[in-house]
Structures are given as C-alpha cells and as structure tokens.
N, C-alpha and C positions, 0 to 999 in steps of 0.2 A: 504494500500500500504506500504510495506515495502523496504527499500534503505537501501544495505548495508554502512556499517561504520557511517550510521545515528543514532543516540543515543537520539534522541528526537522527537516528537511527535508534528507536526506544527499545527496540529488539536487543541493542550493545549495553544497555547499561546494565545495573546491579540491582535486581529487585530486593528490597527487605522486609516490607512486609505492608498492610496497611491496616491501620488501627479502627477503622470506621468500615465496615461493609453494611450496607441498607440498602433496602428494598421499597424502588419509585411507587408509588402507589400514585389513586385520582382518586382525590378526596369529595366526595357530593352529600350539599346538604340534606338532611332528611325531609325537608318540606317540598322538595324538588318531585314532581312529577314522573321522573325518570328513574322504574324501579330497577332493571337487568341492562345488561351491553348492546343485545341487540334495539334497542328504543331508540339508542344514540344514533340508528341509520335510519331512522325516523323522524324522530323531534330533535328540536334545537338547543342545547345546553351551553350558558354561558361560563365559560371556564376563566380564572383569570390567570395572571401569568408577570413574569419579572423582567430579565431582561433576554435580549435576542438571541443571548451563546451558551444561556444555561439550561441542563436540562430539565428541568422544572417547567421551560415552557415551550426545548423541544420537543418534548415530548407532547403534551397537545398540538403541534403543529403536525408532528407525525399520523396521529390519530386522525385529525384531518384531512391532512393531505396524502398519505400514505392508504389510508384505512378507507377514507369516504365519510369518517363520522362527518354529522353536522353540530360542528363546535362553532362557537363565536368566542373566538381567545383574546383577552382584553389585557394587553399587558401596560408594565409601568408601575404595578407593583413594586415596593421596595425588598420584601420581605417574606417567606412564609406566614408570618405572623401578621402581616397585614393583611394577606389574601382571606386566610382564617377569619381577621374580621370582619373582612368584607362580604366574605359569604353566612357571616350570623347577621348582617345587616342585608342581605338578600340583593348586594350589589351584585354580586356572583353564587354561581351555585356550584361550584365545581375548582379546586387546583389542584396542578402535581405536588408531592414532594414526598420525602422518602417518612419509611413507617417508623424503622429502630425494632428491638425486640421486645419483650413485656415490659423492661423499665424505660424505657423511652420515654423523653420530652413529650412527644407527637402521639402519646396514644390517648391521652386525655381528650380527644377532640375526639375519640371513636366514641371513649366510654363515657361523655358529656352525656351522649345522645343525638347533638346535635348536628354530627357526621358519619358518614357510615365509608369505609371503602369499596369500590365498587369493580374494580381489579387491579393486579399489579404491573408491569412492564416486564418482568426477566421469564423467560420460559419457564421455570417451576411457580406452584401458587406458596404464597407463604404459612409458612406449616402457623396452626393455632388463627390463622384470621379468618378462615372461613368465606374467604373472597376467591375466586377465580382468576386466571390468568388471563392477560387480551390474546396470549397466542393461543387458546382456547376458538377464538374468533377470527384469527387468519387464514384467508381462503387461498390462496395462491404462493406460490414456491418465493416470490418476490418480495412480497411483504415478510415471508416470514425471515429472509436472508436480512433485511433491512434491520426488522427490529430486532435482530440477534447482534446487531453489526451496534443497533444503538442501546440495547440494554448487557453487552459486556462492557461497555462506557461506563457505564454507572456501576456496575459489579467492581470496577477498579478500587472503588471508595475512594481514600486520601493516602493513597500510594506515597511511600518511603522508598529513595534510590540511592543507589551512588553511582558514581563513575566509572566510563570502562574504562579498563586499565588497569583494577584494580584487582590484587592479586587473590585466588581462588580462598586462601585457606582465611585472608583477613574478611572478604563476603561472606565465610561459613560464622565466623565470630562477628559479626556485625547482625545477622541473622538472628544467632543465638538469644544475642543481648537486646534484641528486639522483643521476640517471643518470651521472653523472661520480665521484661519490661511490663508487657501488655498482661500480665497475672500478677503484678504484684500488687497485694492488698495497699498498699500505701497510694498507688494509683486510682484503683479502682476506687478507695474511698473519695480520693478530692473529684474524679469524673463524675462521682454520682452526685456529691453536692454541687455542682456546675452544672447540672441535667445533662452529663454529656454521657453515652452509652457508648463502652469500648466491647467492639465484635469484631476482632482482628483474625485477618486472612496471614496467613503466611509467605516468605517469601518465595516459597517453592512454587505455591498453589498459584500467586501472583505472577509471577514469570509465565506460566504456562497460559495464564489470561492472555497477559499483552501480547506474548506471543501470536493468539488466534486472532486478535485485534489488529495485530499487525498485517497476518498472512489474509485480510477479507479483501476479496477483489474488487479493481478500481473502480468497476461497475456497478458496483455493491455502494460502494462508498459516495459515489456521486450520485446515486438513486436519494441516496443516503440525505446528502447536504439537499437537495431541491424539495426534500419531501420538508425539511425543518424550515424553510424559508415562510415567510410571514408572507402569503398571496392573497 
C-alpha cells in the first residue's frame, strides 16, 4: 500500500505494543424511530460527527457512502462528549465512537438508558453488548474488503513504536517492559481514576495488524478514501 506524501514504510518499524484497543460502535438515541440496521436503508438518521480525518466521522461517511445508508452526518462537533449532548438535546440522534470494556468512560450512556448501541464496525460483534456487527449487513465482496481495510484502522488503538534499526534483542526488552507496564497495579489504579481503561494488544499481535494494513491493495485503499469523503 502506498500513501502519498508518506516517506516511510510502517511495515520497518518496531511495534511495542498499544495500550488502548476499543471497539467503534454508533451510538443512537432511544427516542429515535430507528429500531435494527436495516431501517437505516430506509429512513433518514441524523448522525453527528467531529472532524474530517477522524474516525468517528469516517466512519458514518463510510456507512453512507460505502453502504447506501441514509445518514445526514452533521459535523463540527468538538468532542464525543458534545455529540452525547447533542443527541440528549435531540440535535442529533446518532454518533461514532468507541465503547471501552465494562469499566469504561463511555458505557454510562448505554446504561443511562438514554442510548443504546446499534452495531459495531470491526468484523467480530462485541462479546457482553448484545449489538450486532455492520459486517452482518454487507452484501458485496467490496464493501466488505473496504470496511476491513477501515476497521483494522481502528483495531491499531494508540500504537507504541520505535525505530528500524533497532536491534532485535533491545525490541524483545522494550516489548517486555511494555507488557509489564500495562499490568501493573500502580497503573491501572491512576487509569481508573482518570476514566481511562487500559486493554492493551501486544507487540507481536500488533505487528501482525499493520502488517495486513499494510499489504491491502491500492484499490482497496482508494475505494477506501472516496467512500470517507464528505459528498
């Protein structure tokens, strides 16, 4: 896969590991009209959305344009937490953003009432939500190449690297102390008082991501960018 104005090669670096892995979900209010996925090829659901390069609101462009839904995506949001209010003020009825696992920031809006998730984005459904997956609802070999191409994207979380060059046995030690890092109680207590949920991939598992991120063909990949564009 080649990206213009990119000048390096993410296949060469050192993966370590990434401390945050979540899962994009589309959050819709409960008041909304719109009970299952296939409605959205029906009626119109206004989703809101942040800025142009994040996935929070490539993702309803995808849906969009990719899928056929009929979304009206309202973006200029600053925040998840604006969208959130904006749809308990029924300026919107619908945003992306990711779920976390049972202690997560973000599940509060499930178990308010006043939002339900309606599916996820990554090919598996997420265990304990009881939502369905949108690749559930992809009918064609194209779509489904696409959103694979765009929810390993989001699979990467907040990917940790280093440098290539750097010599084999100091990446197994840098690894280590990663994976050591992301268990230790002294962590995990100050992430939880910060609402921040640590669900870290490993560096092994992560390599083998970007890898498949890497090797998706260019065709894929420019399906890819047209279907996120704001038309």
């Amino acid at each position: 896969m080649q990206v213009s104005n990119v000048r390096f090669d993410p296949v060469k670096f050192h993966w370590l590991g990434s401390p945050e892995v979540n899962n994009l979900v589309l959050y819709i209010n409960n008041a909304s009209d719109i009970s299952k996925v296939p409605d959205l090829l029906e009626r119109e659901l206004i989703v809101g959305a942040t800025g142009l390069a994040q996935g929070i609101t490539v993702g309803p462009f995808m849906l969009k344009n990719l899928l056929g839904m009929k979304l009206k995506v309202v973006t200029g949001y600053r925040s998840p937490g604006d969208m959130a209010l904006a749809a308990a003020r029924r300026e919107v009825d619908a945003f992306a953003n990711t779920i976390g696992g049972p202690a997560g920031a973000r599940r509060p809006w499930v178990e308010s009432g006043q939002m339900r998730v309606l599916f996820n984005f990554e090919p598996d459904p997420v265990p304990g939500l009881g939502a369905p997956t949108i690749f559930e609802f992809i009918k064609t070999d194209e779509q489904r190449q696409v959103m694979t191409f765009f929810a390993s994207n989001v699979l990467l979380g907040r990917p940790i690297m280093t440098t290539p060059g750097v010599p084999a046995d100091r990446v197994a030690v840098l690894r280590r102390a990663f994976d050591e890092a992301m268990g230790d109680p002294v962590l995990l207590r100050e992430a939880e008082t910060m609402g921040l949920e640590i669900a870290p991939l490993n560096g092994e598992k992560l390599t083998t991501l970007v890898a498949r991120v890497a090797s998706t063909p260019p065709e894929v990949v420019q399906r890819a960018e047209r279907a996120a564009r704001a038309e």
